[in-house]
MIMIBA-850181 format. One line per 3 residues: number of its first residue (from 1); their letters; for each residue x, y, z of C-alpha. Coordinates in steps of 0.5 Angstrom, whole numbers. Example, Ala and Ser with C-alpha at 12.3 -4.5 7.8 and 13.67 -1.06 7.14 Angstrom:
1 = AS = 25,-9,16 | 27,-2,14
END
This chain:
1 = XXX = 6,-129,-77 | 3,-122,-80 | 8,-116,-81
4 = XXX = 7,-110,-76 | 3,-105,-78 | 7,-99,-78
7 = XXX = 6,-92,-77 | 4,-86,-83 | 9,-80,-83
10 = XXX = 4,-76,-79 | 2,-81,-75 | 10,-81,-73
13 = XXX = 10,-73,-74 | 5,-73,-69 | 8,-78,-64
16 = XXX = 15,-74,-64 | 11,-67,-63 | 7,-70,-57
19 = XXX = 15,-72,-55 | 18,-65,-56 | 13,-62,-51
22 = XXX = 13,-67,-46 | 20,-67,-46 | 21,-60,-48
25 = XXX = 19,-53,-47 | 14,-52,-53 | 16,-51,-58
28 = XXX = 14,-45,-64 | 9,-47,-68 | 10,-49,-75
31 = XXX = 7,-46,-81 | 2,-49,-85 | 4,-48,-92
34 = XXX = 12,-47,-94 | 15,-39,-92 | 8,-38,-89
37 = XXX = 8,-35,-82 | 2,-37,-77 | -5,-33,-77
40 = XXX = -3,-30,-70 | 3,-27,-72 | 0,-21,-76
43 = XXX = -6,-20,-71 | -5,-14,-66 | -6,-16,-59
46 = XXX = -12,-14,-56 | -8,-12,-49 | -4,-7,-54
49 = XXX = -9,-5,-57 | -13,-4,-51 | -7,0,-47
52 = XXX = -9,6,-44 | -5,6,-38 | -2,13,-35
55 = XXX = 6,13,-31 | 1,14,-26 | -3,8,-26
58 = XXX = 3,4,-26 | 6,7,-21 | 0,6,-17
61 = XXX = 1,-1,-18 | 7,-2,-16 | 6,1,-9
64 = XXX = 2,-4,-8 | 7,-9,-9 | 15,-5,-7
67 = XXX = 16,-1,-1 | 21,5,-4 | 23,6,-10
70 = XXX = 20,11,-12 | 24,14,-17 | 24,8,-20
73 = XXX = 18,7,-21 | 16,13,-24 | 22,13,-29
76 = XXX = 19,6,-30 | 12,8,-31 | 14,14,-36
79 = XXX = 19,9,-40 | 13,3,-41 | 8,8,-43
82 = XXX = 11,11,-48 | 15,5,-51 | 8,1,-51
85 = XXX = 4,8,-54 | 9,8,-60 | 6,0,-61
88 = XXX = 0,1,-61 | 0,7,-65 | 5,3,-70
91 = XXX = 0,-3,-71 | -7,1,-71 | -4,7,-76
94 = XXX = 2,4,-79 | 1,9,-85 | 2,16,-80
97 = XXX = 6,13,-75 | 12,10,-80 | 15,16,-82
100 = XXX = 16,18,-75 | 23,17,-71 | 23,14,-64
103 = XXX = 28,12,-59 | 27,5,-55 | 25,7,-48
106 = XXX = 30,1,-46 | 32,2,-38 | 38,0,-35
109 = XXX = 36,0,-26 | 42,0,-22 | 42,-2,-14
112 = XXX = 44,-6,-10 | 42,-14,-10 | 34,-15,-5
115 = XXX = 31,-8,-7 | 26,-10,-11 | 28,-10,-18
118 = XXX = 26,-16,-21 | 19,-16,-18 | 18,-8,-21
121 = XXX = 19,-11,-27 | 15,-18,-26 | 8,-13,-23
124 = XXX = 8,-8,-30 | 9,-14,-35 | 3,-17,-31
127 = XXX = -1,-11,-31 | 0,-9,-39 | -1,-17,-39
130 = XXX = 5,-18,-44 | 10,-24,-43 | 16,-23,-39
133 = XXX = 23,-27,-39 | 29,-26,-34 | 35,-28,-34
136 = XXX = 41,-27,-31 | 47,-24,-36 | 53,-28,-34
139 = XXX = 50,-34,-37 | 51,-31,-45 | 56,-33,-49
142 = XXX = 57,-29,-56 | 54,-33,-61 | 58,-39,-64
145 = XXX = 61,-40,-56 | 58,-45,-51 | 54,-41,-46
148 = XXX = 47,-39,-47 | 45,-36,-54 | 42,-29,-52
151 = XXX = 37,-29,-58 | 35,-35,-53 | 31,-30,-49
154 = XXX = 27,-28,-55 | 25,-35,-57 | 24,-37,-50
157 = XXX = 18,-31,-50 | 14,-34,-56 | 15,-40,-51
160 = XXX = 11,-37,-45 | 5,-35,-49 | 5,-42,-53
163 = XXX = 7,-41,-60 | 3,-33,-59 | 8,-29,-64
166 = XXX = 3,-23,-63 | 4,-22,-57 | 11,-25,-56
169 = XXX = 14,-19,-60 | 11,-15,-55 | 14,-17,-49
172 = XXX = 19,-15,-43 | 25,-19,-43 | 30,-17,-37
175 = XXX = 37,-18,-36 | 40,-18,-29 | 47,-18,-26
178 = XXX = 48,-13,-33 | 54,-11,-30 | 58,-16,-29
181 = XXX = 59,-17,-37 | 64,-11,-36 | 69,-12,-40
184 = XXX = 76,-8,-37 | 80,-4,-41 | 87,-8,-41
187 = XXX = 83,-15,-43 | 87,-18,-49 | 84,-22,-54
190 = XXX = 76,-24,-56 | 72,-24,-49 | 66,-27,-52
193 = XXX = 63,-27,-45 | 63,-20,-44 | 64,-15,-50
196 = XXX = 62,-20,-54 | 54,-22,-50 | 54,-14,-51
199 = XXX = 55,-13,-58 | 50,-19,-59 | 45,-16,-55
202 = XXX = 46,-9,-59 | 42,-12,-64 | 36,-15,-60
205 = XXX = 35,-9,-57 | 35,-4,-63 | 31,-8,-68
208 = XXX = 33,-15,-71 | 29,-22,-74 | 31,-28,-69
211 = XXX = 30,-34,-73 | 26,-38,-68 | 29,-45,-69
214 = XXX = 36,-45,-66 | 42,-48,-68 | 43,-51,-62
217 = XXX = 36,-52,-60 | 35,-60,-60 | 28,-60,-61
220 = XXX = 27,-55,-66 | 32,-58,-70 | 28,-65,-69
223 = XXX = 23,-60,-72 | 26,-58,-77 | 27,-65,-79
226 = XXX = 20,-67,-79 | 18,-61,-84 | 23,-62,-89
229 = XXX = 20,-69,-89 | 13,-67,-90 | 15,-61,-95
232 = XXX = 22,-63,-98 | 24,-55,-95 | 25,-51,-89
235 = XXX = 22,-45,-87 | 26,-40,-83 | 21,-36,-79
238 = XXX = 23,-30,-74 | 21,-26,-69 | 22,-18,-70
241 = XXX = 25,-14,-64 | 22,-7,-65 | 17,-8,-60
244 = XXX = 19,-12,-54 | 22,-7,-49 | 29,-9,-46
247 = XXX = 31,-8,-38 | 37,-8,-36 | 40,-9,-29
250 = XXX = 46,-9,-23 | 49,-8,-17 | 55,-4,-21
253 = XXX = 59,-4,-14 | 65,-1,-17 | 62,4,-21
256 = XXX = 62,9,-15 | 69,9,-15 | 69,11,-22
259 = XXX = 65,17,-21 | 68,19,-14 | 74,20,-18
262 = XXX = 72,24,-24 | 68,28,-19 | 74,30,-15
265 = XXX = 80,31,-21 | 74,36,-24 | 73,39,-18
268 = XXX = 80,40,-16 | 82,48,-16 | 80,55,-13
271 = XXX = 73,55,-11 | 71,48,-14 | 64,45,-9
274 = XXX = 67,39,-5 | 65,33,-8 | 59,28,-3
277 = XXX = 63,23,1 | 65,16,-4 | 62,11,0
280 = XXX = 55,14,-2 | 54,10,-6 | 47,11,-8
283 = XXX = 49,18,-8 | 55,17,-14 | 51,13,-18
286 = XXX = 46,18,-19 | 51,22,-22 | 55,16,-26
289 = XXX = 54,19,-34 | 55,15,-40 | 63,16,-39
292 = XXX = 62,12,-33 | 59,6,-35 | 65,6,-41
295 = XXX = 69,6,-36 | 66,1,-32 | 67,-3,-38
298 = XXX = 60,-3,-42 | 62,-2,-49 | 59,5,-51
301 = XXX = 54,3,-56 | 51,-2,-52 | 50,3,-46
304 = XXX = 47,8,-51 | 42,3,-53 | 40,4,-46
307 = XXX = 37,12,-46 | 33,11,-39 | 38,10,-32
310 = XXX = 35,10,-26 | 37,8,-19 | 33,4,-13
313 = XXX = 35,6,-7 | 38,1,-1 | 33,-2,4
316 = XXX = 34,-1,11 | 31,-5,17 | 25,1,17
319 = XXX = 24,-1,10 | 24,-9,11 | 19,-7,17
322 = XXX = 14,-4,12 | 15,-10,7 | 13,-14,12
325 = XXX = 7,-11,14 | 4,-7,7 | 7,-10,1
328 = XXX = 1,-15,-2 | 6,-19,-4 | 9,-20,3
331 = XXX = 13,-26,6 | 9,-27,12 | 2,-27,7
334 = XXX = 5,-34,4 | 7,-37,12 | 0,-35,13
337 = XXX = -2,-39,7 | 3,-45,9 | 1,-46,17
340 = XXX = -7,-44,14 | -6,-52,10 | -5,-55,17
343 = XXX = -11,-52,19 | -7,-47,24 | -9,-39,24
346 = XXX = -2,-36,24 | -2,-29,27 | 5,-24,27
349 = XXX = 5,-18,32 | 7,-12,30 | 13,-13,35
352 = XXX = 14,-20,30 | 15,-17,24 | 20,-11,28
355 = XXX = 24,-18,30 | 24,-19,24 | 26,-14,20
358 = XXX = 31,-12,24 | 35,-19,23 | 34,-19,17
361 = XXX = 38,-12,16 | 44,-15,20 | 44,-20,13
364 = XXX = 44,-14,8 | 42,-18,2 | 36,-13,3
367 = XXX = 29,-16,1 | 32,-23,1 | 34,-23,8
370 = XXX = 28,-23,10 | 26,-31,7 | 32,-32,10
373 = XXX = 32,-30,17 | 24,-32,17 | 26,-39,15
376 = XXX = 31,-40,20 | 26,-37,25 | 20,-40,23
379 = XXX = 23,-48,22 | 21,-51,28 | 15,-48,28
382 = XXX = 13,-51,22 | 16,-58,24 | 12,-59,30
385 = XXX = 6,-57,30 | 2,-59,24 | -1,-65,25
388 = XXX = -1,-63,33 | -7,-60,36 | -5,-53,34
391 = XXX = -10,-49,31 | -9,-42,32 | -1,-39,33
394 = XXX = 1,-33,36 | 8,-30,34 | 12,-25,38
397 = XXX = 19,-23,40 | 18,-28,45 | 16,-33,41
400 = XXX = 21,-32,36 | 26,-32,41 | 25,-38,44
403 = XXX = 22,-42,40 | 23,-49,44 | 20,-47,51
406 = XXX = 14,-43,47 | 13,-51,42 | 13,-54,47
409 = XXX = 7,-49,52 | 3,-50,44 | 4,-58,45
412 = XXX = 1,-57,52 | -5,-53,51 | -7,-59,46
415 = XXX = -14,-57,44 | -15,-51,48 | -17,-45,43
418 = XXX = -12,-40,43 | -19,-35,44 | -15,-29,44
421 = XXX = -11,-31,38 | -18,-31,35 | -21,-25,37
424 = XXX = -14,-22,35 | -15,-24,28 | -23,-21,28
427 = XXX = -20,-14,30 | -12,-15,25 | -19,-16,19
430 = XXX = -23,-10,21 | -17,-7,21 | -14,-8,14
433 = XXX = -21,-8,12 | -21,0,14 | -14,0,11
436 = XXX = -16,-3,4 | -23,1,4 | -23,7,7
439 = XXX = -29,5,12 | -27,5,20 | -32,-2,22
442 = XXX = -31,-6,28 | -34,-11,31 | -40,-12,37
445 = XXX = -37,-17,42 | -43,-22,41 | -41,-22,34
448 = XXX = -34,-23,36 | -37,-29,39 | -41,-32,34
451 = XXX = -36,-31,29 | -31,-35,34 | -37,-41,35
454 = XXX = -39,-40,27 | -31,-41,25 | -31,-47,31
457 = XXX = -36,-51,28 | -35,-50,20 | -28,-52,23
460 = XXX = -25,-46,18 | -20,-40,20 | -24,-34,22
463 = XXX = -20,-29,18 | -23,-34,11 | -30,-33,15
466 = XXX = -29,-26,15 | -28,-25,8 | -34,-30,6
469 = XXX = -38,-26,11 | -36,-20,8 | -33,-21,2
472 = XXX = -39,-15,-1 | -39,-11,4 | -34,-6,2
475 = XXX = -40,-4,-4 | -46,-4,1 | -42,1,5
478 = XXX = -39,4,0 | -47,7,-2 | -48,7,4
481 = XXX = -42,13,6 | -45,17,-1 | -53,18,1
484 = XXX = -51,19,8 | -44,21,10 | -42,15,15
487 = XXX = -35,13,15 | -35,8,21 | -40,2,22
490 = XXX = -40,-3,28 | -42,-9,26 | -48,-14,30
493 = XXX = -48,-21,31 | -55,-20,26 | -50,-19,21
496 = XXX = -45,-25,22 | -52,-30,21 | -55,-27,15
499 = XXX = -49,-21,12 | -53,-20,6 | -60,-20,9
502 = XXX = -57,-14,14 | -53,-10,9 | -58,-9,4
505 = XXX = -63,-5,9 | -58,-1,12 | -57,1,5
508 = XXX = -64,2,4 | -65,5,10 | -59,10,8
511 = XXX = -62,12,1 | -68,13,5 | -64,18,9
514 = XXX = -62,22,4 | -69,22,0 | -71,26,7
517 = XXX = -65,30,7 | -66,32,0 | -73,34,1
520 = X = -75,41,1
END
């Protein structure tokens, strides 16, 4: 019996890093040569070099995404900009930018929990197109304790964009319930989850090498171990902080407390102005100085490697109201898509979403009271009408109020179109059509009608035939408003049977109207 052929060694390098990444998350790559760093690592992202956002891009893109928080997104708007403009000036002109100071932006957003925090930050790194890493601060642990290791967070950047050291030095790393690594004065001995995750972020934030294989990390280890075969050494490779933009954030309950008391025993004496009530909290935190966060229990040097501080203000029921309805990134538009893959068209009423909204601010989580108020309404919604002969799903307060009685009439019904649904459908479209484009269109109602028969026979929701239909009618009446000045349009039933045929001779109809208006 012959001896079984064994594997090479790079045969069995390649079996374990094949191991690592399905086991794992992706390890950084390793360098070809001995001490060399990858070819990505020296090269400037074409997203920096290409940055040429102002504060108000930002904010513009951001409105689309959270309601309120305006003030925040303007500090934030100012912060990314400048941060990002120092990098790209750093890597295009190294020689004229080096001897010139710059402080981090890095940002601190305090406020309560469900305002909207982690999605400002999620929306500018997808915008700027860098990396983004969240993490929650209680986690952490001083390095050489058990808990998390904060330069995890770094090494987890370079795994989100696979092994792209160029990029990942660029990116956004976001730590959340910041303030619950206060230390307080009177804590005897080592805290190395409060004043120690502190002094070690202190580092991250300002500027330091982090070396990308941890001392803790298993598979970087087994890496480790792979090089040392092939090349008899092991290379440290690290990642420089200078370029990634830190945010920090948290409720900072107490804080208030702090600042009512400064303010009131400074303002005690003849003459002094009376100190706003204490239980605005969104009020005293917008007075809290740097002394206040000391006194909270945020080391000095730490809070002062975080020069920009903003609040975000509390949501109420009008708020949640308005997420729910303009927010591209609104709840409703994902139960929408879930009812969608069963083949019902979901409609909420305006008088839905203010059911809604009003629940959800009896929960006081914010934001994220609505995930929890729909889900609870909604359940049985989603339990028994997929698979039945549902199609279309009109949502009401009364609907929601009784949700028994109101499955139970859907079940009835059978295959009854729900036509009224549908046709409530057309008109939310043109409506958010107009919304979205600035052109007032409705519908004739043959239209209506044939669009209802055309949705019938493809067996496809309305709403996503309306999209395929008109999906470039924004640009045709865009040219057309230009030559003639028309901003509202009735649209036949011509043009659900042949959209484009229509929209082009109304646009050429329009420049010939505006070749007759301009001659003399």
């Amino acid at each position: 019996m012959s001896d079984p052929i064994l594997p090479t060694a790079e045969q069995m390098q390649r079996r374990l890093q094949e191991l690592l990444r399905a086991s794992f998350a992706t390890p950084a790559p390793l360098p070809e040569e001995p001490g060399q760093k990858p070819e990505n690592s020296a090269a400037v992202p074409e997203v920096i070099r290409d940055f040429h956002l102002t504060p108000k891009d930002i904010k513009k893109h951001l409105d689309r995404f959270v309601i309120r928080q305006d003030e925040a997104k303007k500090v934030l708007g100012i912060a990314v900009c400048d941060h990002y403009n120092n990098a790209r000036s750093m890597a295009s002109h190294p020689s004229d930018a080096a001897p010139l100071e710059y402080s981090k932006q890095n940002v601190l957003l305090a406020g309560p929990t469900g305002v909207g925090k982690t999605y400002l930050i999620k929306h500018v790194a997808e915008l700027i197109g860098v990396p983004f890493v969240k993490a929650d601060a209680t986690k952490f642990s001083e390095t050489g304790y058990v808990g998390g290791d904060v330069d995890d967070l770094v090494r987890e950047l370079v795994q989100k964009v696979d092994g792209n050291l160029a990029l990942a030095q660029y990116g956004i790393i976001y730590i959340d319930e910041i303030d619950k690594i206060a230390t307080p004065s009177d804590v005897i001995g080592r805290d190395v989850s409060g004043r120690g995750v502190q002094t070690t972020l202190l580092k991250l934030m300002e500027e330091t090498d982090v070396a990308l294989r941890g001392g803790n990390d298993l598979p970087s280890q087994i890496q480790a171990a792979m090089e040392f075969q092939k090349r008899g050494k092991v290379s440290k490779e690290t990642l420089n902080t200078r370029h990634i933009l830190f945010i920090v954030s948290g409720a900072f309950e107490k804080l208030g407390n702090i600042v009512a008391r400064r303010l009131k025993k400074s303002a005690m004496g003849f003459g002094a102005a009376p100190v706003a009530a204490a239980n605005d909290s969104g009020e005293m935190l917008r007075l809290a100085g740097t002394r206040d966060f000391v006194d909270y229990g945020l080391e000095p040097e730490f809070i002062g490697r975080l020069p920009v501080r903003v609040v975000c203000d509390s949501l109420g029921e009008q708020d949640l109201f308005e997420i729910l309805q303009k927010s591209e990134g609104s709840l409703i538009r994902q139960y929408e898509r879930a009812f969608s893959a069963y083949g019902i068209e979901a409609v909420f009423s305006s008088d839905a979403l203010r059911h809604i909204a009003v629940l959800a601010a009896q929960e006081g989580t914010g934001a994220r009271g609505l995930m929890t108020v729909c889900e609870r309404l909604m359940r049985d919604f989603k339990y028994e009408l997929p698979g039945a002969s549902v199609h279309s799903l009109e949502i009401n307060p009364a609907v929601l109020q009784n949700p028994a009685e109101s499955i139970s009439g859907m079940l009835k019904l059978g295959e009854e179109a729900s036509r009224s649904t549908q046709r409530l459908v057309i008109e939310q479209f043109a409506e958010r059509f107009g919304g979205q484009h600035g052109f007032a269109i409705r519908f004739d109602p043959l239209a209506v009608d044939a669009i209802l028969r055309m949705a019938f026979e493809k067996n496809i929701p309305a709403r996503d035939l309306c999209e395929s239909l008109f999906k470039d009618y924004q640009f045709g009446l865009g040219l057309i408003a230009r030559n003639s000045g028309q901003s509202e349009f009735v649209i036949p039933v011509e043009a659900v049977e042949a959209p484009d045929r229509v929209l082009s001779q109304w646009v050429v109809a329009s420049y010939r109207t505006k070749e007759d208006h301009e001659k003399p």
